[in-house]
N, C-alpha and C positions, 0 to 999 in steps of 0.2 A: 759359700753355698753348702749346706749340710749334708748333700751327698755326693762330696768330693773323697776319694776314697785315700788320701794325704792328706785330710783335715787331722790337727790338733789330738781329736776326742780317740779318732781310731789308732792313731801314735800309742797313745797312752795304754788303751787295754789291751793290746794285740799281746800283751806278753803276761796277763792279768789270768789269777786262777778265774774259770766259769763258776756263777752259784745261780740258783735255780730256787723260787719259791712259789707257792701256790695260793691262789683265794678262789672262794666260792660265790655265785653269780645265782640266782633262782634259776636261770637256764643252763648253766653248764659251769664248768672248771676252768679256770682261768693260770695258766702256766708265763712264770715272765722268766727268761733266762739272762744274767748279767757278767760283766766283770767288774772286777774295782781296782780301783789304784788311789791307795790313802782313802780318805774321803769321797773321794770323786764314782759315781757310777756313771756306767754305760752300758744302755739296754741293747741287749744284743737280736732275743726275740721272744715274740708272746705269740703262744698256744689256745687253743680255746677248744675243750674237750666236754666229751658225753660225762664224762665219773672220773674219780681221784683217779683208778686203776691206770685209766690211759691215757691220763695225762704223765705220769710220771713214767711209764713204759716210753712215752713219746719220746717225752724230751732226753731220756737215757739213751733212748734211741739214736737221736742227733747230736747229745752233749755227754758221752759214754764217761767223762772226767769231772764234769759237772757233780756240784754238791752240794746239800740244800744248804740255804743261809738266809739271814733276814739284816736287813738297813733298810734307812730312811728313804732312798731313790726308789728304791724297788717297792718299797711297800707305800708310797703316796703314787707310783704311775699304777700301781695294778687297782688302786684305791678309782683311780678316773675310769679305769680300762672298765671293773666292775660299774663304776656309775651309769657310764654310757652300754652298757648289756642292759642296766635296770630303767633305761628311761630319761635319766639323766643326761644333763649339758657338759660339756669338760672338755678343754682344749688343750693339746701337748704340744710343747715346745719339742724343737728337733733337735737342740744343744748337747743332749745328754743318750742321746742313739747312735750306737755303734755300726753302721753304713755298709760296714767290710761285705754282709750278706745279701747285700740285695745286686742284682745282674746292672751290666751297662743299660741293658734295655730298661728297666724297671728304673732307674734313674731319668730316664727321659719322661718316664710317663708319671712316677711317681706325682712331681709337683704341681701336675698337672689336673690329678684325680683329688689332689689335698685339695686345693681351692673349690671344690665342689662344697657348695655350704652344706651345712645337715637340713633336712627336709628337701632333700633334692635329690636327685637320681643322672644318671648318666649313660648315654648306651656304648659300648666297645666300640662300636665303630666311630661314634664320636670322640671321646677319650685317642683315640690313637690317629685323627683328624690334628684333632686340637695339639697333640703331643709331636706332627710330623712324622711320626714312627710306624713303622708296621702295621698291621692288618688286625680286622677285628676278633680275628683266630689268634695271633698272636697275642693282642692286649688280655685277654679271656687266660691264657698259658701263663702269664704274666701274674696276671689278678692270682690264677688257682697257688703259684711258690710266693704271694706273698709273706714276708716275715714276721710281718707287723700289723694285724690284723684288727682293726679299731682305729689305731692311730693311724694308718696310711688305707684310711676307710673304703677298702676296697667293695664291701656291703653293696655301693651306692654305685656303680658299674652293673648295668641290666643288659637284658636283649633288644634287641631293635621293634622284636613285637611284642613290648611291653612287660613279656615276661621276665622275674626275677633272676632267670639265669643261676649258675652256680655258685658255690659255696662251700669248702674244704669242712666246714665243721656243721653244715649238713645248712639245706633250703628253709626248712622250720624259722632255724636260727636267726637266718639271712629277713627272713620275714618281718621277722619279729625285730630285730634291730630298725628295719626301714621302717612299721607301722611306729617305733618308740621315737623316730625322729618326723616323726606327722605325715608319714608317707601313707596313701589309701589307693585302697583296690577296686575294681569294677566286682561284679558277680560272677564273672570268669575266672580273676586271681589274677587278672591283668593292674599293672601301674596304670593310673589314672596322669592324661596325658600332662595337664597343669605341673607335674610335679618335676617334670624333667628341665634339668638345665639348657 
């Protein structure tokens, strides 16, 4: 299971320098932070910011060692991460994600929130039904420290009354990714109910 925190992949980087590269999105700054060892990468986590400016303050912020760099891992997943901000279809494999940062909690709900296909929605209280875990207050706490934003599509976790709920790199955003995966609204800004898992 790829969020066992003694898997393989997190052996290998935990001792691997951090590097940190950026791509541009029509809606924002997209930040992937990694390690490597040999050939091998492991994404450790990806940013999604207003401007250059604060994305690179971010991630100094969290990876004050980190140094920018550029390979083939990192620049074909930021390649999907951008696809799927633009509208685009793009599925990531969990092989090559470095786990170490995500809480015991978020491991239980994680795999739970992946299986939500695109053009679907999910409400916290459900997600944290379907996961056995915590409370819909919790799953929402969960959702907001995700690491992996795109790939562990937290986007698709809503409120119970249809509203879009929140979103670390702002509701706009959050919107806009749901409408790019065929999600649609009432004249309220309410999820239409059809669209919920």
């Amino acid at each position: 299971m790829p969020f066992s925190r003694s898997g393989d992949i997190c052996h290998i980087f935990r001792m691997s320098k951090t590097k940190y590269g950026l791509a541009r999105s029509s809606s924002c700054f997209i930040g992937a932070v990694w390690a490597e060892s040999g050939t091998a990468v492991g994404i450790i986590r990806i940013y999604l910011f207003k401007d250059r400016s604060s994305a690179v303050k971010g991630i100094k912020k969290d990876f004050p060692k980190a140094i920018r760099g550029r390979c083939g891992g990192e620049g074909r997943l930021l390649k999907k991460v951008r696809l799927c901000l633009e509208g685009e279809k793009a599925s990531f494999g969990t092989r090559d994600i470095v786990w170490d940062r995500v809480s015991d909690f978020q491991r239980r709900i994680f795999p739970v929130l992946m299986s939500v296909p695109r053009g679907k929605v999910i409400t916290y209280k459900r997600l944290a039904r379907l996961a056995g875990t915590g409370s819909a207050r919790a799953v929402g706490g969960a959702m907001a420290k995700n690491p992996l934003p795109v790939i562990v599509p937290c986007h698709r976790v809503v409120g119970a009354s249809r509203d879009i709920g929140g979103f670390q790199p702002g509701r706009s955003l959050k919107r806009k990714l749901l409408e790019s995966e065929g999600i649609r609204f009432d004249r309220q800004g309410k999820i239409l109910k059809r669209f919920f898992a």
